[in-house]
DOZA-433946 format. One record per residue: residue number from 1; x, y, z of N, C-alpha, C in turn. Coordinates in Angstrom, 2 decimals, padded with zeros to 5 digits. Example, Ala and Ser with C-alpha at 12.3 -4.5 7.8 and 13.67 -1.06 7.14 Angstrom:
// DOZA-433946
+-----+---------+---------+---------+---------+---------+---------+---------+---------+---------+
|  nr |     n_u |     n_v |     n_w |    ca_u |    ca_v |    ca_w |     c_u |     c_v |     c_w |
+-----+---------+---------+---------+---------+---------+---------+---------+---------+---------+
|   1 |  013.19 | -005.69 |  007.80 |  012.30 | -004.50 |  007.80 |  013.20 | -003.30 |  007.80 |
|   2 |  012.85 | -002.25 |  007.08 |  013.67 | -001.06 |  007.14 |  012.90 |  000.03 |  007.87 |
+-----+---------+---------+---------+---------+---------+---------+---------+---------+---------+
// end
This chain:
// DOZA-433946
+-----+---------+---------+---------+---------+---------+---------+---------+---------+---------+
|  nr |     n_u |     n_v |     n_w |    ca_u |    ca_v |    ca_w |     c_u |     c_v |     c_w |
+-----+---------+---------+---------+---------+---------+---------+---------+---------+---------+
|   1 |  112.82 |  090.05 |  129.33 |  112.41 |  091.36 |  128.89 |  110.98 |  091.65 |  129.29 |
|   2 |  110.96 |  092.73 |  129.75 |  109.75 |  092.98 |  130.28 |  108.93 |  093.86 |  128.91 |
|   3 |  107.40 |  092.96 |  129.12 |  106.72 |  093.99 |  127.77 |  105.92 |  094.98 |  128.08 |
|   4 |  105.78 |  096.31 |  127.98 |  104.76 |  097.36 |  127.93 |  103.79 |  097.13 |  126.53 |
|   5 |  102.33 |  098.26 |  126.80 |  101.63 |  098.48 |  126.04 |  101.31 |  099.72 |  126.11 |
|   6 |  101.33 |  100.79 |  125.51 |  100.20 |  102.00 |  125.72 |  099.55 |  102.37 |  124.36 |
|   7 |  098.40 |  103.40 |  125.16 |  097.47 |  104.09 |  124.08 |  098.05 |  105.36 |  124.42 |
|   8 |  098.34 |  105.97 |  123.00 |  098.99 |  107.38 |  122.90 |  097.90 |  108.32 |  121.80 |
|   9 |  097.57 |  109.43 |  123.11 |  096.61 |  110.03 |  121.67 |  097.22 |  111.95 |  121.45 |
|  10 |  097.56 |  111.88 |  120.32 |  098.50 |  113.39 |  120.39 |  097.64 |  113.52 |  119.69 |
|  11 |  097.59 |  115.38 |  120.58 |  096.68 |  116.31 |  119.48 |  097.91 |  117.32 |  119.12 |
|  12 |  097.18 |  118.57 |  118.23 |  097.75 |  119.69 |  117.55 |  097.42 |  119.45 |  116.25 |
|  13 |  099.05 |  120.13 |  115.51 |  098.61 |  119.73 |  114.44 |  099.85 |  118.17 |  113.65 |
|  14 |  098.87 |  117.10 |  113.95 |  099.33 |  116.31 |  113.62 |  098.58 |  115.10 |  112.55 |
|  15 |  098.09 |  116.18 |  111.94 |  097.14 |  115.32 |  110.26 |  097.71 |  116.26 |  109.47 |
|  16 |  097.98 |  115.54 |  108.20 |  098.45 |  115.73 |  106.96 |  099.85 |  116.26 |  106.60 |
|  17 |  100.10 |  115.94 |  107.62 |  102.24 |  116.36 |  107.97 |  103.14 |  115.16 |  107.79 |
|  18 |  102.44 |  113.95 |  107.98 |  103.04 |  112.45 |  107.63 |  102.99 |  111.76 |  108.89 |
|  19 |  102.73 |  112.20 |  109.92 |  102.62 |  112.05 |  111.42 |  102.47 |  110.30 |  111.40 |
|  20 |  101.53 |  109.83 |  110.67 |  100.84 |  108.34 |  110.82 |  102.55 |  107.66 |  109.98 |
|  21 |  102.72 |  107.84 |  108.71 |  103.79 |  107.15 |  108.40 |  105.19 |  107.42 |  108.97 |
|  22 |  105.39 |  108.50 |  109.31 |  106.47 |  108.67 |  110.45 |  106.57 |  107.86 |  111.99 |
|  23 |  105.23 |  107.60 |  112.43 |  104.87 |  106.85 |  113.14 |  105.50 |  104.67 |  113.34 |
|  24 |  105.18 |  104.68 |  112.03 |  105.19 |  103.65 |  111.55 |  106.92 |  103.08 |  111.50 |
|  25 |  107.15 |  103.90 |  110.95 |  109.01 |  104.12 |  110.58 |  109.61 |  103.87 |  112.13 |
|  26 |  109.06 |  104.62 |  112.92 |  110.12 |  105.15 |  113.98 |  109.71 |  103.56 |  115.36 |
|  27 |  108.77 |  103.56 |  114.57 |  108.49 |  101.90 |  115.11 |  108.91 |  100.51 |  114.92 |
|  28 |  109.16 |  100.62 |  113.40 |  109.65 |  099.74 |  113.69 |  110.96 |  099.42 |  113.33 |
|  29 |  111.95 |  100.93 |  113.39 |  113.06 |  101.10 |  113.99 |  112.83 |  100.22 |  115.22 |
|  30 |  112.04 |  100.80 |  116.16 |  112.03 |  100.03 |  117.24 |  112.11 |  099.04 |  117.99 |
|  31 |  111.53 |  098.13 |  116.63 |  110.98 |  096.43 |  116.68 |  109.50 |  096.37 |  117.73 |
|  32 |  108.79 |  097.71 |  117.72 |  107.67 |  097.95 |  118.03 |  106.57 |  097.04 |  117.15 |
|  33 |  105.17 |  096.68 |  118.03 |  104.05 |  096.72 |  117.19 |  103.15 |  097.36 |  117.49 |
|  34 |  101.91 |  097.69 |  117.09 |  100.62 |  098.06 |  117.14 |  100.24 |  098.75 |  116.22 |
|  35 |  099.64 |  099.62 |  115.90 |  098.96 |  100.70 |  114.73 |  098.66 |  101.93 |  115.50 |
|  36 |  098.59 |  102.68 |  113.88 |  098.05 |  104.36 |  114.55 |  097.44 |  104.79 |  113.30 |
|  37 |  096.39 |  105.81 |  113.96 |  095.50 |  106.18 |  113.42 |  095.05 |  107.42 |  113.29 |
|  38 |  094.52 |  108.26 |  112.35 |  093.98 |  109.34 |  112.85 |  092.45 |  109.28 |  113.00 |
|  39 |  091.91 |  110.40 |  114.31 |  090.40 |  110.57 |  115.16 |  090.00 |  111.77 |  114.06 |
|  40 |  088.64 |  111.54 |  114.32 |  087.89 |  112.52 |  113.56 |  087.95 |  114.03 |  113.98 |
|  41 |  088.53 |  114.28 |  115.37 |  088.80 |  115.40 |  116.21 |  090.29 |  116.18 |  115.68 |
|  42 |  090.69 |  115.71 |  114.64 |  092.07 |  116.22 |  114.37 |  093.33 |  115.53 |  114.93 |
|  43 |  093.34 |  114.40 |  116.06 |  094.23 |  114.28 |  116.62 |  094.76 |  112.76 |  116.13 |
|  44 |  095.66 |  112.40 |  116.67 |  096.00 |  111.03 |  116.38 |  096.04 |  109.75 |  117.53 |
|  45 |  095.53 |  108.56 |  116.91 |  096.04 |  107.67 |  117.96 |  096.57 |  106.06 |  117.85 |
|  46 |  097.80 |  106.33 |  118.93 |  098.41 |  104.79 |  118.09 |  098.41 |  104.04 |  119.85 |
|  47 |  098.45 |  102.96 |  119.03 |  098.89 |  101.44 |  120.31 |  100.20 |  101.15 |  119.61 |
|  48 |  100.59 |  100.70 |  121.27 |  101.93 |  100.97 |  121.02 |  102.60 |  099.74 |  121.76 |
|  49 |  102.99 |  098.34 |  121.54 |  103.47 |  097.39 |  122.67 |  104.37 |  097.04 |  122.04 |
|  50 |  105.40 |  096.45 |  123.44 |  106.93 |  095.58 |  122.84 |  107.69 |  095.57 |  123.87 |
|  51 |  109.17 |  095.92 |  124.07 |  109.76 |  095.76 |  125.04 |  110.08 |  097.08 |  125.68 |
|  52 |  109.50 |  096.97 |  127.14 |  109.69 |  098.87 |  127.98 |  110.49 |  099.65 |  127.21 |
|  53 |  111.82 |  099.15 |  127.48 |  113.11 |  100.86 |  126.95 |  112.35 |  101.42 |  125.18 |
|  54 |  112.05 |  100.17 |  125.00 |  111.68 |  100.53 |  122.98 |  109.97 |  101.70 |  123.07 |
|  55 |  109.44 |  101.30 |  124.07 |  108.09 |  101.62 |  124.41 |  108.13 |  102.90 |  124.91 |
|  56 |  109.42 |  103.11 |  125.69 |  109.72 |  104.59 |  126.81 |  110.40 |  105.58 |  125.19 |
|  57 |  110.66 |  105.16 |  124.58 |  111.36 |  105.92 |  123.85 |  110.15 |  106.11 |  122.42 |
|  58 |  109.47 |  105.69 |  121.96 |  108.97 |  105.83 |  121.50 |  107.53 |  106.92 |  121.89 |
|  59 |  107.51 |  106.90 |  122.86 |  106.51 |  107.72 |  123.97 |  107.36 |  109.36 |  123.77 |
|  60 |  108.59 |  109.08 |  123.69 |  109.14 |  110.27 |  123.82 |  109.29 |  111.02 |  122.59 |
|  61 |  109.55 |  109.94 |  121.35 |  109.12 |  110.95 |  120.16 |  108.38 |  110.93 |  119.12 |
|  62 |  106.74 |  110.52 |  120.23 |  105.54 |  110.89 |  120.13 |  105.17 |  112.45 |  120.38 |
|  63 |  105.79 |  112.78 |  121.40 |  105.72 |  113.91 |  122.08 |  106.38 |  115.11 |  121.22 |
|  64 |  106.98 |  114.90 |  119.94 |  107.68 |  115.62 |  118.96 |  106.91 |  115.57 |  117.94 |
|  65 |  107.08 |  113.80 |  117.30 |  107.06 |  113.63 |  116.18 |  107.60 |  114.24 |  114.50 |
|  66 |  107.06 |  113.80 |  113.68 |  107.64 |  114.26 |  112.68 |  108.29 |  115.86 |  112.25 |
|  67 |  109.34 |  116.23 |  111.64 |  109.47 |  117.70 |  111.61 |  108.37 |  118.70 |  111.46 |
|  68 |  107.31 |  118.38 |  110.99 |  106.12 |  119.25 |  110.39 |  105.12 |  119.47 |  111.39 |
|  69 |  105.34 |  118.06 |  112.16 |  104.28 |  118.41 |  113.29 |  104.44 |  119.00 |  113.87 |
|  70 |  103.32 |  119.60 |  114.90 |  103.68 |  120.69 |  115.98 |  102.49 |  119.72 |  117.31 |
|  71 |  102.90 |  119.07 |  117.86 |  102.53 |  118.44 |  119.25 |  102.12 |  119.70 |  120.25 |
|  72 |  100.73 |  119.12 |  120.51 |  100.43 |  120.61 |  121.82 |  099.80 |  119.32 |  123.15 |
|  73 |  099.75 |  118.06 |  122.51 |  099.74 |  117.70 |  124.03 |  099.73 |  115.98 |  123.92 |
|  74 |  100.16 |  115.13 |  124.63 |  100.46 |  113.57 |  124.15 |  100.13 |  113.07 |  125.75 |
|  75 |  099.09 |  111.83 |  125.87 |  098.07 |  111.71 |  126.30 |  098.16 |  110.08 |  126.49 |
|  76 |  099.22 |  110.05 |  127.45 |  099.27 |  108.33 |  127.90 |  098.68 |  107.69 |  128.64 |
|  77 |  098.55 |  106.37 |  128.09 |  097.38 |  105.37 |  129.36 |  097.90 |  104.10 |  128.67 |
|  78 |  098.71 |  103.50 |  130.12 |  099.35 |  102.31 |  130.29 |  097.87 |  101.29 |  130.14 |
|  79 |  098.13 |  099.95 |  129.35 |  097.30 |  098.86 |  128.69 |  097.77 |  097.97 |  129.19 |
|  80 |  097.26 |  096.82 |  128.80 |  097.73 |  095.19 |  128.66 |  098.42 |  094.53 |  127.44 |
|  81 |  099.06 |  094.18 |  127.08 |  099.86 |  094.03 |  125.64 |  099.08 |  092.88 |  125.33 |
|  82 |  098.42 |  092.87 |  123.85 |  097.47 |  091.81 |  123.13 |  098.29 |  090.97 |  122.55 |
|  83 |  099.41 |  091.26 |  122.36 |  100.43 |  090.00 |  121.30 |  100.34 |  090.82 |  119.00 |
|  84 |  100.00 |  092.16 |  119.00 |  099.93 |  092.44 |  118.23 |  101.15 |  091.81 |  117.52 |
|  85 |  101.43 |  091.65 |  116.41 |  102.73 |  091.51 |  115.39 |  102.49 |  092.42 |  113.94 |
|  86 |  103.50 |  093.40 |  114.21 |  103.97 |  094.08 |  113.01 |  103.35 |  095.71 |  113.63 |
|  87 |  103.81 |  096.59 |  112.74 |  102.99 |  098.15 |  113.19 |  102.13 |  098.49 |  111.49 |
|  88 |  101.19 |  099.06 |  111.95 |  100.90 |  099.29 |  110.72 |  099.44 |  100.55 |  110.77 |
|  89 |  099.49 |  101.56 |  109.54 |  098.66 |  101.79 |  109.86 |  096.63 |  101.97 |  109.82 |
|  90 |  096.46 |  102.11 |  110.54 |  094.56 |  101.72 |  110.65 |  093.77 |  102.71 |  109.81 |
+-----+---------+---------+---------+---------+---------+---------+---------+---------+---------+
// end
């Protein structure tokens, strides 16, 4: 199995909608790890590593996220995977 890592930083409006614990959930549905966080700029940002297909799909509903959110733009940059264990958030 091949492992990916990325840094995903979505803006809009994605604070105080559940965005971070929805995050968390849909991860580790996944059997994803890393954390996410929210920036002082309004936006959010999570690390994201594990196995590609779990990594490609999770990228994809980043780009949605939770029902409340409203995504205006999701902001990828392929990493090095650190060996995180568990998701959680920062």
């Amino acid at each position: 199995m091949t492992s990916r890592a990325v840094q995903v930083e979505v803006s809009g409006l994605v604070q105080g909608v559940g965005f971070r614990w929805s995050t968390v959930d849909q991860a580790q549905r996944l059997r994803l790890n890393g954390w996410v966080r929210n920036l002082l700029d309004g936006s959010v940002e999570a690390w994201v590593e594990g196995r590609a297909d779990a990594v490609a799909q999770m990228i994809e509903w980043l780009q949605h996220g939770p029902t409340w959110a409203r995504v205006q733009r999701c902001r990828v940059s392929e990493q090095t995977p650190l060996g995180i264990r568990g998701f959680h958030v920062r």
